[in-house]
VOLO-760962 format. One record per residue: x, y, z of N, C-alpha, C in turn; residue in three letters. Coordinates in nm, 3 decimals. Atoms other than C-alpha are relative to their C-alpha. Layout:
N
X; Y; Z; X; Y; Z; X; Y; Z; ALA
...
//
This chain:
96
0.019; 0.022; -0.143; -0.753; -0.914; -2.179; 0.022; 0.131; 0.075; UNK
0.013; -0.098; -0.099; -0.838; -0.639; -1.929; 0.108; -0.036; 0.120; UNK
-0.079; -0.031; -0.123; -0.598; -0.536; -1.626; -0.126; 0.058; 0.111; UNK
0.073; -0.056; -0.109; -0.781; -0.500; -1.277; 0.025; 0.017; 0.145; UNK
0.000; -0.010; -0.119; -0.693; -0.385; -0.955; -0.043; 0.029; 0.150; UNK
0.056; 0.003; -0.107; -0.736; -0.459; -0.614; 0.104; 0.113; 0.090; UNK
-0.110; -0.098; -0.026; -0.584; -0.124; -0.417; -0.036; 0.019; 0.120; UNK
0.033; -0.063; -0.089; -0.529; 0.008; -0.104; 0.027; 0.142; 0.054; UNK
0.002; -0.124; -0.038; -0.572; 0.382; 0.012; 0.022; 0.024; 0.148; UNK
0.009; -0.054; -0.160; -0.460; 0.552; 0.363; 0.001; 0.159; 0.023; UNK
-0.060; -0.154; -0.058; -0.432; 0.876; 0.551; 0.102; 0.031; -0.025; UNK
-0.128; -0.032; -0.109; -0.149; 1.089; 0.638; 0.016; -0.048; 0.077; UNK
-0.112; 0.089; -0.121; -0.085; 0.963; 0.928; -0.072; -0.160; 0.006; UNK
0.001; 0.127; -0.006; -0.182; 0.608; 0.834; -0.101; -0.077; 0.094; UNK
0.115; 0.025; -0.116; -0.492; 0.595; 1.074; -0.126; -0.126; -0.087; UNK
0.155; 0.035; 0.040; -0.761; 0.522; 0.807; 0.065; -0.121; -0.140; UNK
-0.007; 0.121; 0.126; -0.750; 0.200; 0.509; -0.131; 0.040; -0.076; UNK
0.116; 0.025; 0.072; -0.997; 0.208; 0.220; 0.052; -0.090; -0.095; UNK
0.025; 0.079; 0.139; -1.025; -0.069; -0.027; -0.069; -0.054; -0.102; UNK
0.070; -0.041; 0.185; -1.113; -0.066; -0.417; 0.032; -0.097; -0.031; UNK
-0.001; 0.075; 0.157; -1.144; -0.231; -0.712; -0.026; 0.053; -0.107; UNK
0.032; -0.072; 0.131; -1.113; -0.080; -1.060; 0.088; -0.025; -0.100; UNK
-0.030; 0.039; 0.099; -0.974; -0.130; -1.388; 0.107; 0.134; -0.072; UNK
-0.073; -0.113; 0.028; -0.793; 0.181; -1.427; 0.025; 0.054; 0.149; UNK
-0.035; 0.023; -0.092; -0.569; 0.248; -1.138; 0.059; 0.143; 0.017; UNK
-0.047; -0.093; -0.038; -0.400; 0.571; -1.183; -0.180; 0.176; -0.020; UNK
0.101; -0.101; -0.019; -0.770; 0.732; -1.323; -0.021; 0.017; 0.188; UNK
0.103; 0.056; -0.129; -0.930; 0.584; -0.988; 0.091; 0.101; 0.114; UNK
-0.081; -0.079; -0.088; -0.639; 0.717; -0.744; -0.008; 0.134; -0.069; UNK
-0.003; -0.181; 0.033; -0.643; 1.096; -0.947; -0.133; 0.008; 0.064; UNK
0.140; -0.014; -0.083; -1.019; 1.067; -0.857; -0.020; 0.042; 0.124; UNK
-0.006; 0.002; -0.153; -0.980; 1.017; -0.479; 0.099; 0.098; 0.051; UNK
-0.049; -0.109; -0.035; -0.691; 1.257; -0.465; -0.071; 0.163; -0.030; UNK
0.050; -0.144; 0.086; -0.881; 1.533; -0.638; -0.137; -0.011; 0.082; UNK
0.141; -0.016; -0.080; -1.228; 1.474; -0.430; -0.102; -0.003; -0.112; UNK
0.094; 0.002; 0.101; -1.396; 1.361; -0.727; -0.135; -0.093; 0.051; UNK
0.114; 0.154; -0.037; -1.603; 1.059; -0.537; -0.004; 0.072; 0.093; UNK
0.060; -0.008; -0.071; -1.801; 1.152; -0.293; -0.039; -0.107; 0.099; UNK
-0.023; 0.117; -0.112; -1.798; 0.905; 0.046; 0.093; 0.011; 0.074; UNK
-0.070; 0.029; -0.130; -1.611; 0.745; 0.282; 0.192; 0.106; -0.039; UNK
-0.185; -0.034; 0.020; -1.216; 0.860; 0.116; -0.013; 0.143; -0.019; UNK
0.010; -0.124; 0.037; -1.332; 1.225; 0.040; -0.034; 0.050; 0.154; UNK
0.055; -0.045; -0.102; -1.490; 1.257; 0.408; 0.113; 0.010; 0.145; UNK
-0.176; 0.025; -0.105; -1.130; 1.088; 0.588; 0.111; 0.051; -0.084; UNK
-0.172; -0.015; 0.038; -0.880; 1.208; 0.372; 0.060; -0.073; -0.028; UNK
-0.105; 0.095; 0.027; -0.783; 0.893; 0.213; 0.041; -0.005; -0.151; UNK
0.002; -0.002; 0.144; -0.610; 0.916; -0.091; 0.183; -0.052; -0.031; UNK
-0.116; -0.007; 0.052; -0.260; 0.836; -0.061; 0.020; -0.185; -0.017; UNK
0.008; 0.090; 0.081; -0.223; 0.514; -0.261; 0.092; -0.098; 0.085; UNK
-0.151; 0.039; -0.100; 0.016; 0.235; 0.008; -0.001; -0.134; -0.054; UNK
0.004; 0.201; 0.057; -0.080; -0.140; -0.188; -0.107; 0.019; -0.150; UNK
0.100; 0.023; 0.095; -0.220; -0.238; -0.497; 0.064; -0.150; -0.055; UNK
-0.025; 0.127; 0.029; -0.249; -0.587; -0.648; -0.048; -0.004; -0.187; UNK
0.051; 0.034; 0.129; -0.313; -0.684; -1.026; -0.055; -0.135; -0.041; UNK
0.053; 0.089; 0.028; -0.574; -0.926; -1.163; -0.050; 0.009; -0.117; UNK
0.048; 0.007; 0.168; -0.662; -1.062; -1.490; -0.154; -0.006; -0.020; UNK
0.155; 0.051; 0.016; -1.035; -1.122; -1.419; -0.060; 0.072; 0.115; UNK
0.100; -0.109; -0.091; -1.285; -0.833; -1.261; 0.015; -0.122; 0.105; UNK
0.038; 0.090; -0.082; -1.409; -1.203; -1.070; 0.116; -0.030; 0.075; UNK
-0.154; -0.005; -0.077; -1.052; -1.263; -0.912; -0.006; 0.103; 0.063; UNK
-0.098; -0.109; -0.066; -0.984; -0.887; -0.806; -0.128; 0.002; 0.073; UNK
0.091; -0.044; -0.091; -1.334; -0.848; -0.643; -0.004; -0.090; 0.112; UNK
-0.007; 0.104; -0.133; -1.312; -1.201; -0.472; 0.138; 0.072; 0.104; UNK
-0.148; -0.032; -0.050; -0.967; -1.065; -0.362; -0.030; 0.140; 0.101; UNK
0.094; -0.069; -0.081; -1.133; -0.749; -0.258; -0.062; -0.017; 0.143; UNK
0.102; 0.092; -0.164; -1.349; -0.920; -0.006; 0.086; -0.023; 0.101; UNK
-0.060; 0.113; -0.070; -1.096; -1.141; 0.110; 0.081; 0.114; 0.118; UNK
-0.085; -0.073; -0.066; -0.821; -0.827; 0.194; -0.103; 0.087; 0.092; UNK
0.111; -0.110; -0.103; -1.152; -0.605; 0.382; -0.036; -0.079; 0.094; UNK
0.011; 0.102; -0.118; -1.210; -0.921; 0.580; 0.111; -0.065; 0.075; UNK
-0.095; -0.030; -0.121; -0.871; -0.883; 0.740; 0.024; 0.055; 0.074; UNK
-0.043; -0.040; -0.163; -0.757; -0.781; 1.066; 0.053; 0.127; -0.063; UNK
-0.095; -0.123; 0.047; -0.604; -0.429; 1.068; 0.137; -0.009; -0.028; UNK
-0.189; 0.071; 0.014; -0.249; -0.644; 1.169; 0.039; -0.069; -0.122; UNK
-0.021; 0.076; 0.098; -0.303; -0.827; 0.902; 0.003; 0.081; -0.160; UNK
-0.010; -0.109; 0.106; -0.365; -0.541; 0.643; 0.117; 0.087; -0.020; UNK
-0.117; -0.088; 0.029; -0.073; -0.346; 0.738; 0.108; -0.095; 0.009; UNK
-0.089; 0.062; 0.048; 0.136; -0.663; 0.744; 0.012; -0.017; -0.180; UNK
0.033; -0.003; 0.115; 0.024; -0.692; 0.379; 0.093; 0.105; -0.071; UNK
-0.041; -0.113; 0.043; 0.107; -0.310; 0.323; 0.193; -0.012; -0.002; UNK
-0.149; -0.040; -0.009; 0.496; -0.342; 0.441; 0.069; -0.101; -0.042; UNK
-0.031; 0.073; 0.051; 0.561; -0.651; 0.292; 0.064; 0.053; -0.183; UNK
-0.024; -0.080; 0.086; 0.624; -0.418; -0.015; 0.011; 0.158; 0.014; UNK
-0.066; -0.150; -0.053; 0.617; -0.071; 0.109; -0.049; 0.024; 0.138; UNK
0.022; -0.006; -0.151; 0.696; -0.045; 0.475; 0.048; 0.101; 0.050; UNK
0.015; -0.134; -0.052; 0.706; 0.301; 0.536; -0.146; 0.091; -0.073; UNK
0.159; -0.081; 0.095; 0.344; 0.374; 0.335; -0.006; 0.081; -0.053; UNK
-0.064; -0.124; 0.136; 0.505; 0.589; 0.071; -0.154; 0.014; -0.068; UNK
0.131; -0.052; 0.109; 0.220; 0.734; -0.155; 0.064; -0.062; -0.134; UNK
-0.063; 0.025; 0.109; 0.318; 0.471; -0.440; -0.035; 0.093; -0.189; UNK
0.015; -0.131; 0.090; 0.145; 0.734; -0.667; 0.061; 0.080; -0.053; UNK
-0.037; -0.081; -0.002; 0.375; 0.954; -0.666; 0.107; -0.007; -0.110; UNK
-0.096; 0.073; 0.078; 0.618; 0.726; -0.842; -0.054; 0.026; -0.181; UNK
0.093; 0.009; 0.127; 0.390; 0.733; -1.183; 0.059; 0.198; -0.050; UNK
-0.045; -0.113; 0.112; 0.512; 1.004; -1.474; -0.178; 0.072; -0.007; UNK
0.120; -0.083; -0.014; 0.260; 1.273; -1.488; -0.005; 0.055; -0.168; UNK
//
């Protein structure tokens, strides 16, 4: 069984949200910190890692996907501080 997550990315100063889905969580975030993808997170500066969720089934994390991009901004950053409520770069935490 595959691991898949549903993640969320912000600014520095916490202005901008992007949210993913991918199956490898620390490739995907080195990616977006490093300016490997080209788009929206390479163009704002979003890379610092503030939520991520884990799902057993691609079909779960993408419905889940949807669901968290079709919330309110209040409702996204209630999400975010419900586990880290100062929007630490949980990235950072991970052994290099």
């Amino acid at each position: 069984m595959k691991d898949y997550y549903v993640y969320i990315l912000s600014n520095k100063t916490n202005t901008v949200l992007y949210i993913g889905v991918t199956n490898n969580l620390e490739r995907r975030v080195h990616e977006h910190k490093n300016g490997v993808l080209e788009g929206f997170t390479k163009k704002y500066n979003v890379h610092k890692l503030v939520y991520f969720e884990m799902c057993g089934d691609i079909k779960d994390a993408i419905a889940r996907e949807k669901q968290l991009k079709g919330f309110t901004r209040k409702r996204k950053d209630e999400l975010i501080m419900q586990t880290n409520p100062n929007f630490c770069d949980l990235s950072l935490q991970w052994n290099k």
